[in-house]
C-alpha positions in Angstrom: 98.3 28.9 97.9 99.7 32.5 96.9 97.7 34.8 94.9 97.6 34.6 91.0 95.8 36.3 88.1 94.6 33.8 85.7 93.5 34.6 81.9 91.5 31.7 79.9 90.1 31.4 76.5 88.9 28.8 74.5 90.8 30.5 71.6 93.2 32.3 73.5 96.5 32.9 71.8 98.5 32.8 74.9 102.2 32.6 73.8 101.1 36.6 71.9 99.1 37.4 74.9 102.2 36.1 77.3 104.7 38.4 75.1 102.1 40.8 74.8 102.2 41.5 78.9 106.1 41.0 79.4 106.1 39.7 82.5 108.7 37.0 83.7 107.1 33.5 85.8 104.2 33.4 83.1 102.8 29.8 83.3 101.1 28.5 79.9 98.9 25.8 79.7 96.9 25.1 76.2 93.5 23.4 75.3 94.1 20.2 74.3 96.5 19.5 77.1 95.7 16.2 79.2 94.9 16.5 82.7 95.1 13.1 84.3 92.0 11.5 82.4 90.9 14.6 81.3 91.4 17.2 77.9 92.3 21.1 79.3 88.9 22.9 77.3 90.9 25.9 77.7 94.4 27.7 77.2 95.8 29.8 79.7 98.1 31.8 81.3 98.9 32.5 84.8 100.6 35.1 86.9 102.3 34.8 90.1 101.4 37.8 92.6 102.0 37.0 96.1 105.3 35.0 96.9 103.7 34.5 100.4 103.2 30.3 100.4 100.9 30.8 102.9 97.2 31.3 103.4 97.3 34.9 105.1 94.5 36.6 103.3 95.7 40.2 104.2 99.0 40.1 103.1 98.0 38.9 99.5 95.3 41.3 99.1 98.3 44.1 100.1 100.5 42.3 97.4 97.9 42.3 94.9 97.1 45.9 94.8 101.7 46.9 94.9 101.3 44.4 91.5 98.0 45.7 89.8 99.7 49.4 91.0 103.4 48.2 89.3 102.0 46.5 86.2 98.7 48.0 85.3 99.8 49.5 82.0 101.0 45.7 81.0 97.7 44.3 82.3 95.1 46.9 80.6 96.1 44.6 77.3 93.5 42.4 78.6 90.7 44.1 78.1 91.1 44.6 75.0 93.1 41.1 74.1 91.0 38.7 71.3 89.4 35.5 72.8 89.7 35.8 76.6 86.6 34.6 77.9 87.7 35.1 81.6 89.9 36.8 83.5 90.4 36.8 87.3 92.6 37.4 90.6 92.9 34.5 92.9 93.2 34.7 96.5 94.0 31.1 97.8 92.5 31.1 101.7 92.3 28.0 104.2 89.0 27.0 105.6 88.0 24.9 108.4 84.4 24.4 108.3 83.0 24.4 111.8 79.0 24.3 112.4 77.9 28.1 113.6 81.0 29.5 112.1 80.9 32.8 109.9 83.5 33.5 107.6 84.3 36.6 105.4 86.8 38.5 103.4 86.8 42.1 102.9 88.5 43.5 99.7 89.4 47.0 99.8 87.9 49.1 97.5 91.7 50.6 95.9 91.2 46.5 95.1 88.1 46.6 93.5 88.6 49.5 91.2 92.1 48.2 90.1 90.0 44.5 89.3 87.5 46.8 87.6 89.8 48.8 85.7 91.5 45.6 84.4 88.9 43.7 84.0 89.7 41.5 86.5 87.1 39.4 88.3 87.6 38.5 91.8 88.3 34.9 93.0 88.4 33.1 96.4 89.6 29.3 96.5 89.3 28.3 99.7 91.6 25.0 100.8 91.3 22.8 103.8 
């Protein structure tokens, strides 16, 4: 799973907020949608960061700070955007679980103040 930012709101107006950022590869989803059985409880939009299809941590923290760097005057529109009610960057890891096993992730901190700046919160999902 590459890395992704990922904007939600109940409310959200996400075609404005989509135009509003003007970024190509936005995906939009609206509340209401069905999701197999269920109803989407929330509208959002998602950006591609890391083209890298694989689950090498490193490399899409690297790509995630050249796209906050590129794009952050498109992304500060979010903190400031009506009805977001979260807003995060999504590093998609693999995990084996194995008894005795410690795992971590370190995020640099040029990460962590670009996240901050934007209002970003930071997101693992970890896939097995």
């Amino acid at each position: 799973m590459r890395c992704i930012v990922c904007i939600l709101g109940k409310n959200l107006d996400v075609n404005k907020l989509s135009l509003r950022i003007g970024l190509e590869n936005i995906t939009i989803k609206y509340k209401g949608e069905k999701i197999g059985k269920r109803i989407r409880d929330y509208s959002s939009i998602t950006l591609p960061i890391s083209k890298n299809e694989d689950f090498d941590l490193q490399e899409q923290i690297s790509d995630a700070i050249r796209f906050l760097r590129e794009n952050k005057k498109r992304l500060e529109i979010v903190k400031s955007f009506p009805n977001i009610d979260f807003s995060t960057i999504n590093f998609g890891v693999h995990y084996q679980s194995k008894q005795d096993a410690v795992h971590g992730a370190y995020f640099p901190k040029e990460l962590v103040e670009l996240c901050s700046i934007l209002d970003l919160g930071i997101e693992i999902s970890f896939y097995s």
